[in-house]
Structure formats: structure tokens, C-alpha cells
C-alpha positions in Angstrom: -18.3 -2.3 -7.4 -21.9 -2.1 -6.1 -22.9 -4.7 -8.8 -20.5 -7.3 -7.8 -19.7 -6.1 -4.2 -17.4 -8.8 -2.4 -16.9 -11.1 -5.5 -13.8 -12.7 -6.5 -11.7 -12.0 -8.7 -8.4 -14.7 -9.6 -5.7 -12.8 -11.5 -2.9 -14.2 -13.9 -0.2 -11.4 -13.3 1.5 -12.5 -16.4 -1.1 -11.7 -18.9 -3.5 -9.6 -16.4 -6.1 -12.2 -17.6 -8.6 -12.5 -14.6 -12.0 -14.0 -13.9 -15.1 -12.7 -11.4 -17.6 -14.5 -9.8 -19.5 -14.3 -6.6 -18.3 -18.1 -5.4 -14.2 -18.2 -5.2 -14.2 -21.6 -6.1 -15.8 -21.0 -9.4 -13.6 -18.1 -10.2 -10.4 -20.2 -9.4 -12.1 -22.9 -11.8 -12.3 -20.8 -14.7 -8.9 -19.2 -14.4 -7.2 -22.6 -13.7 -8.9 -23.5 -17.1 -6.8 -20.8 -19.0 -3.6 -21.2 -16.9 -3.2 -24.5 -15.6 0.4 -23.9 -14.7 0.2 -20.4 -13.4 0.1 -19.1 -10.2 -3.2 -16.7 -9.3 -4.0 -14.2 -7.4 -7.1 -13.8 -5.3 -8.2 -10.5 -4.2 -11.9 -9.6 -3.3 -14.0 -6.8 -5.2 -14.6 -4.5 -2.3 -12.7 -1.7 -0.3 -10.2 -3.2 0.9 -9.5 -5.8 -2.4 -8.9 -8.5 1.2 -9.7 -12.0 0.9 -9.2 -12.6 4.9 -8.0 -11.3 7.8 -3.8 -12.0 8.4 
């Protein structure tokens, strides 16, 4: 976690494939690229695993 402290990380529950990467956008990219017609799941590499505040 301290390595790659509040990155991204998209997960494809199906398969548990998943991508990292310090910008969201990039992250969703990649995964999209694998799994154009799945839904992903964003969660954040920190404490929490948040992405924003509800």
C-alpha cells in the first residue's frame, strides 16, 4: 500500500481481473480494454478502499 498509496484500482468481479494506476481514468481505460461489456468496480488503494465521500 505505501508504494501505490491512493491509486485506483477497477475490478471485473466476474473474473477478479483488475487494473492499478495512480490516474482513475487510465485504470478504467485499461480495464474497459479487457471487458468492454462488463460492469467495474472502482475502489481506491488506501484505508478505507473509498473512492468519495456518499
Amino acid at each position: 500500500m505505501k508504494a501505490h498509496y491512493n491509486w485506483a484500482i477497477m475490478i471485473e468481479p466476474n473474473s477478479a481481473d483488475y487494473v492499478i494506476d495512480p490516474n482513475p481514468e487510465v485504470a478504467f481505460q485499461k480495464i474497459r480494454q479487457k471487458h468492454p461489456n462488463a460492469r467495474i468496480m472502482e475502489m481506491r488503494l488506501n484505508e478505507t478502499g473509498a473512492v468519495g465521500r456518499i
